[in-house]
C-alpha positions in Angstrom: 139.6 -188.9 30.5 141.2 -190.3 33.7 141.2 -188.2 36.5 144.5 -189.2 38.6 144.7 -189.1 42.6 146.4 -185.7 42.2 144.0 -184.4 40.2 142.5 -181.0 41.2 139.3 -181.5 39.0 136.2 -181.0 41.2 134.1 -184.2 42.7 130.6 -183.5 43.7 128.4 -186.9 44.5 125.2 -185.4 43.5 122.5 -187.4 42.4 119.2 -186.4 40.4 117.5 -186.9 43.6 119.7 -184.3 45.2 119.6 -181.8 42.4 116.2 -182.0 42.8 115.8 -180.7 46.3 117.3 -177.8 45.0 114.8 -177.1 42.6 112.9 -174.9 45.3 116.1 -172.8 46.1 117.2 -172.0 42.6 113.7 -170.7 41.5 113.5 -168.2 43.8 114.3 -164.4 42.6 117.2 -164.7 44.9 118.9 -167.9 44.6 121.4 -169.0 47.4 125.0 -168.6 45.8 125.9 -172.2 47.6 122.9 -174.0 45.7 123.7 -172.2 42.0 127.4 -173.3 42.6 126.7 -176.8 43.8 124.4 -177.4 40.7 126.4 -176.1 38.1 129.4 -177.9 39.3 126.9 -181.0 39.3 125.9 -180.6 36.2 129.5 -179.9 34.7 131.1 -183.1 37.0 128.7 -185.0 37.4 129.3 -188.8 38.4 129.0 -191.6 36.4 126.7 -194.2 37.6 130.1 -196.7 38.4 130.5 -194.0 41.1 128.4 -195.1 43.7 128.9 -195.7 47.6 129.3 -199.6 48.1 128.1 -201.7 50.7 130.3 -200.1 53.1 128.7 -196.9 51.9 132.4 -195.6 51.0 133.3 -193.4 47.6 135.4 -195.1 45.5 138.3 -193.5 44.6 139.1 -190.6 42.1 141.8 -192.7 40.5 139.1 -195.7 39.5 136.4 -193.2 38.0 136.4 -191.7 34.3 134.6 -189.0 33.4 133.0 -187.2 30.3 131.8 -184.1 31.4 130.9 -182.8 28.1 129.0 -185.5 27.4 128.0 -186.5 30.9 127.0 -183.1 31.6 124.6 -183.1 28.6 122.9 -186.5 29.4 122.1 -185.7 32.9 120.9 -182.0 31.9 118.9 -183.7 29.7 117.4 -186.3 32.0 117.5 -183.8 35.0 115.1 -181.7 33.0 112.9 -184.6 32.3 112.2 -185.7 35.5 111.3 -182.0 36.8 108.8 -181.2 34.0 105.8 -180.9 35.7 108.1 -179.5 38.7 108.7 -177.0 36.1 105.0 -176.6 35.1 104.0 -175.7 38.7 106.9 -173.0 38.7 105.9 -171.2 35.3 102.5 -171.5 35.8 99.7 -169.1 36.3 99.0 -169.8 39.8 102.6 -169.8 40.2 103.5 -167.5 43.4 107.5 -166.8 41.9 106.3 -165.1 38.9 102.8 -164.0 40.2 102.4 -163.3 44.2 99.8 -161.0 43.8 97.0 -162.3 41.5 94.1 -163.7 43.9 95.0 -161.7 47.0 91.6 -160.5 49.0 90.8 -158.0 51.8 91.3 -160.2 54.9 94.2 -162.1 53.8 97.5 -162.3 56.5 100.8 -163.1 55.3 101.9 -166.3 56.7 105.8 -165.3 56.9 107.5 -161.6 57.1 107.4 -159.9 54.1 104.9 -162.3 52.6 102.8 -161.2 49.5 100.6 -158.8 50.8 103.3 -157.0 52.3 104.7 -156.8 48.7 102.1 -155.5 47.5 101.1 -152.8 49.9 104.9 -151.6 49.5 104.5 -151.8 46.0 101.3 -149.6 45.9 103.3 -147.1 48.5 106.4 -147.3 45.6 103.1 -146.0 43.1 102.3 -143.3 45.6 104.2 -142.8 49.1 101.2 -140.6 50.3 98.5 -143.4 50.3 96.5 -143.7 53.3 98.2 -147.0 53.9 100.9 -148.9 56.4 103.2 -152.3 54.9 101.9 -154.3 57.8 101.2 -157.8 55.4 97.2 -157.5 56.3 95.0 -156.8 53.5 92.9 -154.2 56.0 90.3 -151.7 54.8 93.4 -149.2 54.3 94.7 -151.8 51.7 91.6 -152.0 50.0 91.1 -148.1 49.8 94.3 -147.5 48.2 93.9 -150.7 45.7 90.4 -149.3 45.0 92.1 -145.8 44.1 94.8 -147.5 42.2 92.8 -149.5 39.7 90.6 -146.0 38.8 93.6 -144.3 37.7 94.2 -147.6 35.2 90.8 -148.3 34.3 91.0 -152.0 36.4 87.6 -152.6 37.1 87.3 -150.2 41.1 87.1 -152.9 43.1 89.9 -153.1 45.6 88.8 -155.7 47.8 90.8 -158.3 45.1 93.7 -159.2 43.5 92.9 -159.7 39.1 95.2 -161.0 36.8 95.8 -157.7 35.0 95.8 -155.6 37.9 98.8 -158.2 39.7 100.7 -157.4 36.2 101.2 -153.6 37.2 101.9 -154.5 40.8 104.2 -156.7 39.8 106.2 -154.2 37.5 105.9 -151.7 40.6 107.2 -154.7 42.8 110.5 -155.5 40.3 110.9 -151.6 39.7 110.1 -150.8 36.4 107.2 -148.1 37.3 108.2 -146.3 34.4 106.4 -148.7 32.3 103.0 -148.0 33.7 101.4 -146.4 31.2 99.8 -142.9 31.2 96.5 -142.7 32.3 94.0 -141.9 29.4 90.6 -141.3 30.9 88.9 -138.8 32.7 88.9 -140.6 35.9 92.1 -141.7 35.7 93.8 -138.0 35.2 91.2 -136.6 38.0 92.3 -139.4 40.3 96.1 -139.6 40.0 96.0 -135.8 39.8 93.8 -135.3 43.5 96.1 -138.5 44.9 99.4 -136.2 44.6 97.7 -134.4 47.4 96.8 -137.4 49.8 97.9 -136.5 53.5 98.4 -133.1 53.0 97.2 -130.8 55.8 93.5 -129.6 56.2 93.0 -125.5 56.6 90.3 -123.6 55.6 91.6 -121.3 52.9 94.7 -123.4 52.2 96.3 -122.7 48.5 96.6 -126.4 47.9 100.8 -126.5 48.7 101.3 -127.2 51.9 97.9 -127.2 52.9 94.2 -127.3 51.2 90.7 -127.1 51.6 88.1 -129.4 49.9 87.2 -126.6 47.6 91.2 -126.0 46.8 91.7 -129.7 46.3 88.8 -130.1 43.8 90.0 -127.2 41.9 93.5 -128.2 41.6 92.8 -132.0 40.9 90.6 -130.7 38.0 93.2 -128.1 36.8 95.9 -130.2 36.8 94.6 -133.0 34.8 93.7 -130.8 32.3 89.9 -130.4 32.7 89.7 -126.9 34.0 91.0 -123.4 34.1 92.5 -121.2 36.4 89.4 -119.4 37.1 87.6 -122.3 38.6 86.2 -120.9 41.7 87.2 -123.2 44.8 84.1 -123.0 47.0 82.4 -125.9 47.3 79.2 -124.1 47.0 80.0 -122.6 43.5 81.3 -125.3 42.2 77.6 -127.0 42.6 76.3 -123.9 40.9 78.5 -124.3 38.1 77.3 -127.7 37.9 73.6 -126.7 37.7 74.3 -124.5 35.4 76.4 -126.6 33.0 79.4 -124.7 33.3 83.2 -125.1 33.6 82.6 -128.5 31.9 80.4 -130.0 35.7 77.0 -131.5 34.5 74.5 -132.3 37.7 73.4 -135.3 37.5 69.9 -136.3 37.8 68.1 -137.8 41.2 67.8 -140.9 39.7 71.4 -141.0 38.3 73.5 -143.5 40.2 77.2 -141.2 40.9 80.5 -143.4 39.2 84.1 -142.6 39.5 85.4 -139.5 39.6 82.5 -137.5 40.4 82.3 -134.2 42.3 80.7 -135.2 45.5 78.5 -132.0 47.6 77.6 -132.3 51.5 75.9 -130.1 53.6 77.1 -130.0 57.0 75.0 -128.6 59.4 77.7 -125.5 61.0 77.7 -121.7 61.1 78.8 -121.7 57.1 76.0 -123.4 55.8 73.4 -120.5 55.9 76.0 -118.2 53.5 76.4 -120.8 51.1 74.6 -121.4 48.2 71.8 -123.9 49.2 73.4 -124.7 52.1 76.5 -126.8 50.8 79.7 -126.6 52.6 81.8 -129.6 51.4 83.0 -131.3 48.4 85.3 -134.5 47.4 85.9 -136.9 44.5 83.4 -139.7 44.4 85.5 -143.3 44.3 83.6 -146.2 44.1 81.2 -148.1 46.4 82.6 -151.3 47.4 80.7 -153.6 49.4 78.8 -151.8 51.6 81.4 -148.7 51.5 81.0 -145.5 49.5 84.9 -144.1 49.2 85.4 -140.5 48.8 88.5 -139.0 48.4 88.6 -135.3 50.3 90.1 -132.9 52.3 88.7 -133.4 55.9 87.9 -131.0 58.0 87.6 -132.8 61.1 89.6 -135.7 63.2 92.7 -136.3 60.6 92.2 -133.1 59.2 94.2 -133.8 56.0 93.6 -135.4 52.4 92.3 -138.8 52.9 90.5 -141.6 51.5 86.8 -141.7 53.6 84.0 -144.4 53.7 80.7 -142.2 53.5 78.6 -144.7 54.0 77.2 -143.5 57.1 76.8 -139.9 55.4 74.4 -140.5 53.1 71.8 -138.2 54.5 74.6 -134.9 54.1 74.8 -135.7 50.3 73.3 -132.9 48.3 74.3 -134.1 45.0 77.0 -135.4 42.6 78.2 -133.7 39.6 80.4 -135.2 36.3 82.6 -133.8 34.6 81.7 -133.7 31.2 84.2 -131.8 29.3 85.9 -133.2 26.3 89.8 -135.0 27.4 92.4 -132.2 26.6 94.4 -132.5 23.5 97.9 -131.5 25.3 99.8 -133.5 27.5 98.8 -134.8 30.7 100.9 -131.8 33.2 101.1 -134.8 36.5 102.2 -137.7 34.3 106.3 -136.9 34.6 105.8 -137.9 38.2 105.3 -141.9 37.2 108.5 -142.1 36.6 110.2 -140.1 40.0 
């Protein structure tokens, strides 16, 4: 058709060149309104290649150009897509930091800009649990790296929270784009145990707390244990009995042998050295939930008694000499439904 002077049908210059540059822009999650419009008009308009800036680098005018813009509009999509394939291959691929920001992240890594990757992904682990030991502050720090340990437990990703795998950047991702309620379920018996005792991160330390507003380490155990399914309401919650029950076999604890290296989820026993320790039962005062040891850290996840005073993740490292033991649980899984699970979804 003929477009005549008076004609209100939209003229955009655009070459491939140009569209190109906004390639970037329109790849983004959020795309800039101005670069979506000026492309699909570009695409829909787009000028034949009579309509080019002379010498004098003036436009000719409307009146002396014809356009096809079904046709055109094909062509040049067409070509457009063409010369941006391996554009394109950069975008979708697996290194691709659009569709993947996550995978390949380590502890030490800084975000270049505000609100860079790590920061998405230590809001994205505080979306999974608000109560994590943990600050948004785009540093992969040793808080980062406790909470991503803790994290891949519950989901069976390997323990080590010091990186970024592919599978475990999948569920971040999901918990980045808000669908958490498409994490599944945790099935194992570290994973219930852990996401159970994590509901009660930063809740205050007291000495005979009943595990609401405040706890004890005994209390914590007890409940973490009861409400992932692996225990009964009669579990006692000293620390001290709790090792005895172990010993003995009992309430589903085995004791595992001095030779036995501890894994996940693991009953931890200490003996602190305070006016307790002669009324308890060979001396043991002080029990949490075993994490991992990454590195040269050994994470425990307890109610502490001293400094924070409150349900932390701690690096134990320098307490090896206080350990007394480690117990597992060795119960069968539960038949019934995990109790904690409804809260994925909140």
């Amino acid at each position: 058709m003929r477009v005549k002077p008076d004609s209100t049908f939209p003229f955009i210059p655009l070459s491939l060149k140009t569209l190109r540059t906004l390639v970037p822009s329109l790849t983004q999650r959020r795309a800039h309104p101005l670069a979506t419009l000026m492309l699909g008009a570009a695409l829909l308009t787009l000028t034949p290649s009579t309509a080019r800036p002379d010498e004098n680098r003036t436009w000719p005018a409307p009146d002396s150009m014809h356009f096809a813009p079904d046709v055109m509009g094909m062509i040049a999509l067409g070509q457009f897509r063409m010369e941006i394939e391996d554009q394109l291959e950069q975008i979708t691929g697996l290194d691709s930091t659009f569709y993947q920001p996550f995978a390949g992240l380590r502890a030490g890594d800084r975000d270049a800009r505000v609100r860079g990757a790590v920061h998405r992904l230590q809001k994205a682990l505080l979306k999974w649990n608000e109560k994590l030991p943990l600050k948004a502050n785009g540093h992969y720090d040793e808080a980062t790296v406790k909470s991503m340990t803790l994290f891949k437990l519950v989901y069976d990703l390997d323990g080590d929270g010091t990186c970024v795998d592919n599978e475990t950047a999948g569920y971040l991702l999901a918990l980045d784009e808000g669908t958490i309620q498409y994490l599944h379920e945790p099935t194992t018996i570290v994973g219930r145990l852990l996401y159970s005792a994590a509901q009660y991160l930063g809740i205050r330390y007291r000495l005979g707390g009943d595990g609401n507003k405040s706890t004890d380490c005994g209390m914590l155990t007890r409940m973490a244990m009861i409400a992932a399914g692996y225990a009964e309401n009669i579990f006692n919650r000293v620390a001290a009995t709790q090792y005895h029950y172990a010993e003995k076999g009992e309430m589903g604890l085995t004791l595992l042998g001095a030779n036995e290296e501890p894994a996940p989820g693991d009953l931890v026993f200490f003996k602190w050295r305070n006016r307790r320790a002669k009324f308890r039962y060979k001396g043991i005062t002080h029990v949490g939930i075993y994490l991992n040891k990454v590195g040269d850290s050994i994470y425990v996840l307890e109610a502490y008694s001293r400094q924070e005073r409150k349900v932390t993740i701690l690096d134990r490292s320098h307490s090896l000499h206080t350990i007394v033991g480690y117990a597992r649980i060795s119960g069968p899984p539960p038949q019934e439904n995990f109790p904690g699970i409804e809260k994925l979804g909140d």
